[in-house]
TISE-607093 format. One record per atom (N, C-alpha, C): residue in one letter; residue number from 1; x negated, y, z negated. Coordinates in Angstrom, 1 decimal. Example, Ala and Ser with C-alpha at 12.3 -4.5 7.8 and 13.67 -1.06 7.14 Angstrom:
// TISE-607093
+------+-----+--------+--------+--------+
: rest :  nr :   east :  north :     up :
+------+-----+--------+--------+--------+
:    A :   1 :  -13.2 :   -5.7 :   -7.8 :
:    A :   1 :  -12.3 :   -4.5 :   -7.8 :
:    A :   1 :  -13.2 :   -3.3 :   -7.8 :
:    S :   2 :  -12.8 :   -2.2 :   -7.1 :
:    S :   2 :  -13.7 :   -1.1 :   -7.1 :
:    S :   2 :  -12.9 :    0.0 :   -7.9 :
+------+-----+--------+--------+--------+
// end
This chain:
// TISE-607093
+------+-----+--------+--------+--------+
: rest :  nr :   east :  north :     up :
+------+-----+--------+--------+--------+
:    X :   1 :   -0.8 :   -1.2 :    0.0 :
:    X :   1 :    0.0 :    0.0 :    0.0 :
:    X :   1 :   -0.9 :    1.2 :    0.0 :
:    X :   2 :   -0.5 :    1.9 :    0.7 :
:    X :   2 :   -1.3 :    3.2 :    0.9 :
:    X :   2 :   -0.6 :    4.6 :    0.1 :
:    X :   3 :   -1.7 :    5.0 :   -0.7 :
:    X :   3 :   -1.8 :    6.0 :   -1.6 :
:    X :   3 :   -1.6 :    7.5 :   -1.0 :
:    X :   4 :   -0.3 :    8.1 :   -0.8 :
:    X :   4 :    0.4 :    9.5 :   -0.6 :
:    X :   4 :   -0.2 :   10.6 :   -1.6 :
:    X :   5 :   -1.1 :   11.5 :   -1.5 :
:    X :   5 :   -1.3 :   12.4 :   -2.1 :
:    X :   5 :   -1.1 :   14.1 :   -1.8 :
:    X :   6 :   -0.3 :   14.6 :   -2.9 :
:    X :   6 :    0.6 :   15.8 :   -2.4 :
:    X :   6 :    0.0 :   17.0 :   -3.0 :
:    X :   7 :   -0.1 :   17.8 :   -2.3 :
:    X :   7 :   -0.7 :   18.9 :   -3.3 :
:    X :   7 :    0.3 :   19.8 :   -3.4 :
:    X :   8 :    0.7 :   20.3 :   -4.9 :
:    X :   8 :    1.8 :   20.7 :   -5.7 :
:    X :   8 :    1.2 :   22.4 :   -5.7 :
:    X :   9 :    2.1 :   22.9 :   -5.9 :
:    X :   9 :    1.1 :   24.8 :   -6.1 :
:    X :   9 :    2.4 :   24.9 :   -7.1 :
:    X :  10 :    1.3 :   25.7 :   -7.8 :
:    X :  10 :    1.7 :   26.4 :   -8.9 :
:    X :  10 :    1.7 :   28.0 :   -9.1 :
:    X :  11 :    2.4 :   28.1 :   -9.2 :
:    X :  11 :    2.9 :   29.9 :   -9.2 :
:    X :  11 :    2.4 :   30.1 :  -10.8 :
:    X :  12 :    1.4 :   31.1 :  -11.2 :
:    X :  12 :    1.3 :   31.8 :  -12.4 :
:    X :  12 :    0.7 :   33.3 :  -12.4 :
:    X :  13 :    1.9 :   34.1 :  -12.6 :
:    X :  13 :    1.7 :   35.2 :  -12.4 :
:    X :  13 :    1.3 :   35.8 :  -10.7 :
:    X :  14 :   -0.5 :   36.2 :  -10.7 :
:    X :  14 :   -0.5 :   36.7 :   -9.1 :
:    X :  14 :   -1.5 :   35.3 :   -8.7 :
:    X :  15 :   -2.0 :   34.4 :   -9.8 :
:    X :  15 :   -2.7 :   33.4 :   -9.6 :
:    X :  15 :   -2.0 :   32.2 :   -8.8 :
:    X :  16 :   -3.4 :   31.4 :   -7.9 :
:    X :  16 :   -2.3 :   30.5 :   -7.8 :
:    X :  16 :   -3.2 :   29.3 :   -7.8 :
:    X :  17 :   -2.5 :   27.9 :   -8.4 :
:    X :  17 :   -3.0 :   27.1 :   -8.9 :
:    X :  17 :   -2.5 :   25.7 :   -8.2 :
:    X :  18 :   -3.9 :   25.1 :   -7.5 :
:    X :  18 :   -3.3 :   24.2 :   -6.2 :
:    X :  18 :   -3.7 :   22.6 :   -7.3 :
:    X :  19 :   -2.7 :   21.8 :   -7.7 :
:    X :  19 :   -3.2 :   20.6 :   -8.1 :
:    X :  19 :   -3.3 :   19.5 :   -7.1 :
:    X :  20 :   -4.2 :   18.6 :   -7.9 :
:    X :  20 :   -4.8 :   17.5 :   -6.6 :
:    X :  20 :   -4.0 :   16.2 :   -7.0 :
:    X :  21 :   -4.4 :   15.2 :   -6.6 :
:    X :  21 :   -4.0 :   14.0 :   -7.4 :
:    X :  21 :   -2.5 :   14.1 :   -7.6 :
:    X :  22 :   -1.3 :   14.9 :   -7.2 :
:    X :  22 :   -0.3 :   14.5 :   -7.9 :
:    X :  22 :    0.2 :   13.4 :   -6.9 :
:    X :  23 :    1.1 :   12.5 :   -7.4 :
:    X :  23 :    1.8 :   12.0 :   -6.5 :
:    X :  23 :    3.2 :   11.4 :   -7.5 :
:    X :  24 :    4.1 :   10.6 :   -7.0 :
:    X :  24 :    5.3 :    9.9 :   -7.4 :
:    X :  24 :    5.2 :    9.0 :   -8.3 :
:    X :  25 :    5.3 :    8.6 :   -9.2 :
:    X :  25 :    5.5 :    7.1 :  -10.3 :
:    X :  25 :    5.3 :    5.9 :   -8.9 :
:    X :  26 :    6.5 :    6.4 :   -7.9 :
:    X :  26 :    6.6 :    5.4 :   -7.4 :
:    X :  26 :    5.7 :    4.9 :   -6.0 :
:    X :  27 :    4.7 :    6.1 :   -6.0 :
:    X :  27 :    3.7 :    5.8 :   -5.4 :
:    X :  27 :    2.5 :    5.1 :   -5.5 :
:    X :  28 :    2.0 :    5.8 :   -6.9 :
:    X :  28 :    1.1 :    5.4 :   -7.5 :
:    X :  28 :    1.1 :    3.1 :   -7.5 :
:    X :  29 :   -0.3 :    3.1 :   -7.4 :
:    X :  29 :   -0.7 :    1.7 :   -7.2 :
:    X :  29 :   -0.5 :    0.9 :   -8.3 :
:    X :  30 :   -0.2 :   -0.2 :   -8.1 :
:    X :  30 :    0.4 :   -1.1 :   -9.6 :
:    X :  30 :   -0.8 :   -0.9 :  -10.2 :
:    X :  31 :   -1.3 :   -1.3 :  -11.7 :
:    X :  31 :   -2.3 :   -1.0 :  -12.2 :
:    X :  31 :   -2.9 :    0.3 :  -12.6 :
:    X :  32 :   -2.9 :    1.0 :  -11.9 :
:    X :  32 :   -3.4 :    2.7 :  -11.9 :
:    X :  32 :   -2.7 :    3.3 :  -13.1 :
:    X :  33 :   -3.3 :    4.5 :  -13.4 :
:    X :  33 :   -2.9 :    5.2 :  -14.7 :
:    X :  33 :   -2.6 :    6.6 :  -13.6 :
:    X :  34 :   -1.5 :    7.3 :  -14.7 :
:    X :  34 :   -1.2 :    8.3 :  -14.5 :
:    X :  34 :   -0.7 :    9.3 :  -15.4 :
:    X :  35 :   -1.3 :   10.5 :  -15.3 :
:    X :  35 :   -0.5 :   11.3 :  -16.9 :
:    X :  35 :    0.8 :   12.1 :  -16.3 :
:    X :  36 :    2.1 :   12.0 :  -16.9 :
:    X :  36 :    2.8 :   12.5 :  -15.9 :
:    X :  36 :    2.9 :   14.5 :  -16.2 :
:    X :  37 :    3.2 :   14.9 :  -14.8 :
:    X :  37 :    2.9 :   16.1 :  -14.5 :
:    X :  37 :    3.9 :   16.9 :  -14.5 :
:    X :  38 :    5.5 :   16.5 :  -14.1 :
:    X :  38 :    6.5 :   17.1 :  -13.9 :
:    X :  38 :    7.4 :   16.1 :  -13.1 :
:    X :  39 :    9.0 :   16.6 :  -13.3 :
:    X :  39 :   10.1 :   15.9 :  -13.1 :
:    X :  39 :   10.8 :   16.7 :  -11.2 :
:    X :  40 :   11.3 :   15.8 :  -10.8 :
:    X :  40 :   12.2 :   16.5 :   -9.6 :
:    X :  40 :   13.4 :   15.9 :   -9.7 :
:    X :  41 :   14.0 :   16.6 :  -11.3 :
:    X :  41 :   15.5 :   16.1 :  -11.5 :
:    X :  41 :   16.1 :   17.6 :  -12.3 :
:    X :  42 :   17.3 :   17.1 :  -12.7 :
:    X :  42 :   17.9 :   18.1 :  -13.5 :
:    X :  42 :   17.7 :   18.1 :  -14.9 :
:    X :  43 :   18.8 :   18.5 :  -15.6 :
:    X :  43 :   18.6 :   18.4 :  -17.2 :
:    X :  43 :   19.1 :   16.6 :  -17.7 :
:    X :  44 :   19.9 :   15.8 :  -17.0 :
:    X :  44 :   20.5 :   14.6 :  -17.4 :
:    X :  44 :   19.5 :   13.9 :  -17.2 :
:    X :  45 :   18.3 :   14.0 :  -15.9 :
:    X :  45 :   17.0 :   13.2 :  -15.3 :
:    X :  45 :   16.0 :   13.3 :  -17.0 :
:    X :  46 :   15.7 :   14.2 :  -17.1 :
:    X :  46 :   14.6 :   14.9 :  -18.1 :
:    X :  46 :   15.2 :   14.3 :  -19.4 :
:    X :  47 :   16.3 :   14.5 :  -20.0 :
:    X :  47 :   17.1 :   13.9 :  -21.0 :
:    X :  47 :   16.8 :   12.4 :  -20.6 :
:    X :  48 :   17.5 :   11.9 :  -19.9 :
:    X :  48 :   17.3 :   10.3 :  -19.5 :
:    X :  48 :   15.9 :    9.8 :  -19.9 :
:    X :  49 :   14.2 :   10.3 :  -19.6 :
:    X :  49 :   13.7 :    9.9 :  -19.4 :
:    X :  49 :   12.8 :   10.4 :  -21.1 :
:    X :  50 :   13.2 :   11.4 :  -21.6 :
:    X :  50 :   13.0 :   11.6 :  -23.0 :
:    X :  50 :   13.4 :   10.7 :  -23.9 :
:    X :  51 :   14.7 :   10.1 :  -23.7 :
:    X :  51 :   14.8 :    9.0 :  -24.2 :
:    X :  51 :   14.0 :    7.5 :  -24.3 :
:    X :  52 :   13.7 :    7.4 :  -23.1 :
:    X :  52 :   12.7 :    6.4 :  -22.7 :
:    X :  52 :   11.2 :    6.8 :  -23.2 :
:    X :  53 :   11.0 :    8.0 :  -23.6 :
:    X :  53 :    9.5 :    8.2 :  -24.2 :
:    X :  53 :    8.6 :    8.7 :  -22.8 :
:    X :  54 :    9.3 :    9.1 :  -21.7 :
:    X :  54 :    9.0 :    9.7 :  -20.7 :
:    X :  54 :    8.7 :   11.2 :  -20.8 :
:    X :  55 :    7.6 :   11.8 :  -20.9 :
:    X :  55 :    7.8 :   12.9 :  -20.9 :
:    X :  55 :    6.5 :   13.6 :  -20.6 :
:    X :  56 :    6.1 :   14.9 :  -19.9 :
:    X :  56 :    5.6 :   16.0 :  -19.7 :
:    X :  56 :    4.1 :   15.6 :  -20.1 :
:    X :  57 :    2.7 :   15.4 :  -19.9 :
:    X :  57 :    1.7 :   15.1 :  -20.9 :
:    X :  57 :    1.1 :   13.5 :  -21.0 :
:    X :  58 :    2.3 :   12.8 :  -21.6 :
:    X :  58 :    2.2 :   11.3 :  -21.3 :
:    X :  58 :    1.3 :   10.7 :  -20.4 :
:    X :  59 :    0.4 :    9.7 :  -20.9 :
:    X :  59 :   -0.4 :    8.8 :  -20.1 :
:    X :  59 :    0.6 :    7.6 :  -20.1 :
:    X :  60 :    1.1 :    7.3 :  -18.3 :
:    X :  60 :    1.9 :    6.2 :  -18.2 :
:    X :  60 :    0.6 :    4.9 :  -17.2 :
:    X :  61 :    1.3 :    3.7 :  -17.5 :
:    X :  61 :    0.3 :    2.7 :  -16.0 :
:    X :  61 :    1.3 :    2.2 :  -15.6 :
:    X :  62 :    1.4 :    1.8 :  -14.5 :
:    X :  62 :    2.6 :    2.0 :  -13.3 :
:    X :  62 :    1.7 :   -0.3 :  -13.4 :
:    X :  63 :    2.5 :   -1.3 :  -14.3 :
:    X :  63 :    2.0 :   -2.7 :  -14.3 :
:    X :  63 :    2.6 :   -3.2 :  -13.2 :
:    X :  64 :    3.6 :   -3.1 :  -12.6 :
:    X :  64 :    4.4 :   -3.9 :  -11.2 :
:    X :  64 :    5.2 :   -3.1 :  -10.6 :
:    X :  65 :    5.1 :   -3.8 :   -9.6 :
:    X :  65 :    6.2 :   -2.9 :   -8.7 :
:    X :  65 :    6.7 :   -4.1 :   -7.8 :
:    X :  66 :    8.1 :   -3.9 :   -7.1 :
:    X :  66 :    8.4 :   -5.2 :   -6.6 :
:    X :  66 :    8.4 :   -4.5 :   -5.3 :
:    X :  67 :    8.2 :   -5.5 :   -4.7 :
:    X :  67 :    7.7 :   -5.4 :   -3.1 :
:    X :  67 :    9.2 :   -4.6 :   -2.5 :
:    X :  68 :   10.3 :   -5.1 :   -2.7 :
:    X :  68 :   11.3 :   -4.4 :   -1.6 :
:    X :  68 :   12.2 :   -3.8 :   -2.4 :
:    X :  69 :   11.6 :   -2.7 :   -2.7 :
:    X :  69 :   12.5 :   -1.7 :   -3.8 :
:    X :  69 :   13.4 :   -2.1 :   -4.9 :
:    X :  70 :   12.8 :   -3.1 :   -6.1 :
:    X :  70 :   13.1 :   -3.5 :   -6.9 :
:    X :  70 :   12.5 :   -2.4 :   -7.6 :
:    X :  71 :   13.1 :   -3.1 :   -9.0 :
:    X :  71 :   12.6 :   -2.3 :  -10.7 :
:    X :  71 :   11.0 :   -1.5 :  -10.3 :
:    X :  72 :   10.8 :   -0.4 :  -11.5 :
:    X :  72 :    9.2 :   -0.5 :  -11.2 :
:    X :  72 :    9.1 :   -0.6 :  -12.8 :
:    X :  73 :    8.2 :   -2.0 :  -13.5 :
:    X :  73 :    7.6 :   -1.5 :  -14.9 :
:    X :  73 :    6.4 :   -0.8 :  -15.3 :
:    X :  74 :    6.8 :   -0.2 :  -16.3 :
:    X :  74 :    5.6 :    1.0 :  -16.7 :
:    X :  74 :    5.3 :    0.9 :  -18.0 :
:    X :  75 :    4.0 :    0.6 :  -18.3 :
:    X :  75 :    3.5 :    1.1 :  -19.9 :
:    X :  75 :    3.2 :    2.3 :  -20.4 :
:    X :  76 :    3.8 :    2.7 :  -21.4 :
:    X :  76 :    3.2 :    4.4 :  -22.1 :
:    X :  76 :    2.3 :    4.2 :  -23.0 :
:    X :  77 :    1.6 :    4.7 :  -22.7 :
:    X :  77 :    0.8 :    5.7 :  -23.3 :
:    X :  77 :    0.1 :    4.1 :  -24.1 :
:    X :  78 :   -0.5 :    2.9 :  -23.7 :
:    X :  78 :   -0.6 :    1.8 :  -24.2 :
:    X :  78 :    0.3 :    1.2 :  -25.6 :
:    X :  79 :    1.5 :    1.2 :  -25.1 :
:    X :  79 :    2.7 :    0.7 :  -26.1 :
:    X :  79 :    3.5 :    0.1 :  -25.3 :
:    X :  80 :    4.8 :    1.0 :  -25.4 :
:    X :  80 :    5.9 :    0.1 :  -25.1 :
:    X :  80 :    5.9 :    0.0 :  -23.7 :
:    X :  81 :    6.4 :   -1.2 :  -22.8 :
:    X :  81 :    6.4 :   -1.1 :  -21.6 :
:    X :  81 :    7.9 :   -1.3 :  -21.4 :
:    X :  82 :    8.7 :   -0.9 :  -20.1 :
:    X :  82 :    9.6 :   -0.5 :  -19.7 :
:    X :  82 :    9.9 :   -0.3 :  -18.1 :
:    X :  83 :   11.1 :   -1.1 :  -17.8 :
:    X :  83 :   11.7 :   -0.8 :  -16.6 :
:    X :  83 :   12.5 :   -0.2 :  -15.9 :
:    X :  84 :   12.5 :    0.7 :  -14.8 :
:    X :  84 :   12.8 :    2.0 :  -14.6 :
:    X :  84 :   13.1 :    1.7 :  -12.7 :
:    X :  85 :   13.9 :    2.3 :  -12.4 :
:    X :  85 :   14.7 :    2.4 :  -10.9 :
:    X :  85 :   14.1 :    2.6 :  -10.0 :
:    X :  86 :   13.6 :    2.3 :   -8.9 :
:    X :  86 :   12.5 :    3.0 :   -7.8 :
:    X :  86 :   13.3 :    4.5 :   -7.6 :
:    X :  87 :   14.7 :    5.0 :   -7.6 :
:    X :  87 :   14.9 :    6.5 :   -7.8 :
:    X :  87 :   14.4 :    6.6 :   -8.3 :
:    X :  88 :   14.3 :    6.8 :   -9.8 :
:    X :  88 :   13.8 :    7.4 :  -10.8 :
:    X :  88 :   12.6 :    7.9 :  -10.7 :
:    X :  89 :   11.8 :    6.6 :  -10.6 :
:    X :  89 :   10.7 :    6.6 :  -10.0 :
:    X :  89 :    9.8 :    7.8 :   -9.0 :
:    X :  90 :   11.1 :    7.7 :   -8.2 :
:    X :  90 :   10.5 :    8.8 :   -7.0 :
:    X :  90 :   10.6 :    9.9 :   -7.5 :
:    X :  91 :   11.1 :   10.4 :   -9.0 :
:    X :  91 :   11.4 :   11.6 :   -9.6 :
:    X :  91 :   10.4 :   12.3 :  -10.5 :
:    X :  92 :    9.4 :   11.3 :  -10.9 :
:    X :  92 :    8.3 :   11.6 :  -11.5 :
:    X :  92 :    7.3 :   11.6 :  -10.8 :
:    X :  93 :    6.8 :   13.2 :  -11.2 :
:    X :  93 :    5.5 :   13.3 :  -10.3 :
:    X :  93 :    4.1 :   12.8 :  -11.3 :
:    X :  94 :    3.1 :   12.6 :  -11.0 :
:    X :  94 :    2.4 :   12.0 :  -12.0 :
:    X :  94 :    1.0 :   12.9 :  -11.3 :
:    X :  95 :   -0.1 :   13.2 :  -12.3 :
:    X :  95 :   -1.7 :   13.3 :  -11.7 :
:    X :  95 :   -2.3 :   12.3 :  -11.8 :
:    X :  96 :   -3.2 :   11.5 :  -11.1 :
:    X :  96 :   -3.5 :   10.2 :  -11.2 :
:    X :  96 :   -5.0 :   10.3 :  -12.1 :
:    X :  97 :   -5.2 :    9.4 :  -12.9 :
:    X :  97 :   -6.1 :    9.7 :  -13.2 :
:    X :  97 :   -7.3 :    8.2 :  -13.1 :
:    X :  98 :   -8.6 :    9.0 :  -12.5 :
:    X :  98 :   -9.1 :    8.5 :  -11.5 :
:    X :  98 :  -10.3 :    7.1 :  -12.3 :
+------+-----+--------+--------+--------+
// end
């Protein structure tokens, strides 16, 4: 599977701040670590995924992924692991960390 890398800009103030490495939960390579970077949901997505211990900062590892858009499971932050939607998935942006 080939690794999609997106460069995200960031507006702060007149600065502007280009990140590398981000890409999707559901991009990222089974195995790989990623700290997540930000959401492309609303307030129910962000709520939903706060529950699950998903959040902003977070070191997640992306352990499986099923070949034709099944579940994807993810461990936090080396604890609990957890199964999550390939949507969802595509809703968390992550920086990979290398």
């Amino acid at each position: 599977m080939n690794e999609v890398i997106m460069n995200i800009n960031i507006y702060s103030g007149d600065d502007l701040i280009v990140e590398k490495n981000v890409i999707t939960l559901a991009d990222l390579a089974a195995g790989k670590k990623g700290e997540v970077f930000s959401f492309k949901g609303g307030k129910k997505l962000k709520k939903k995924l706060d529950s699950l211990g998903i959040r902003k900062g977070k070191q997640v590892k992306k352990v499986s992924d099923m070949v034709l858009r099944g579940p994807i499971t993810i461990q936090i932050e080396n604890s609990s692991r957890i199964a999550i939607g390939r949507g969802m998935a595509e809703k968390i942006m992550v920086k990979v960390i290398e």
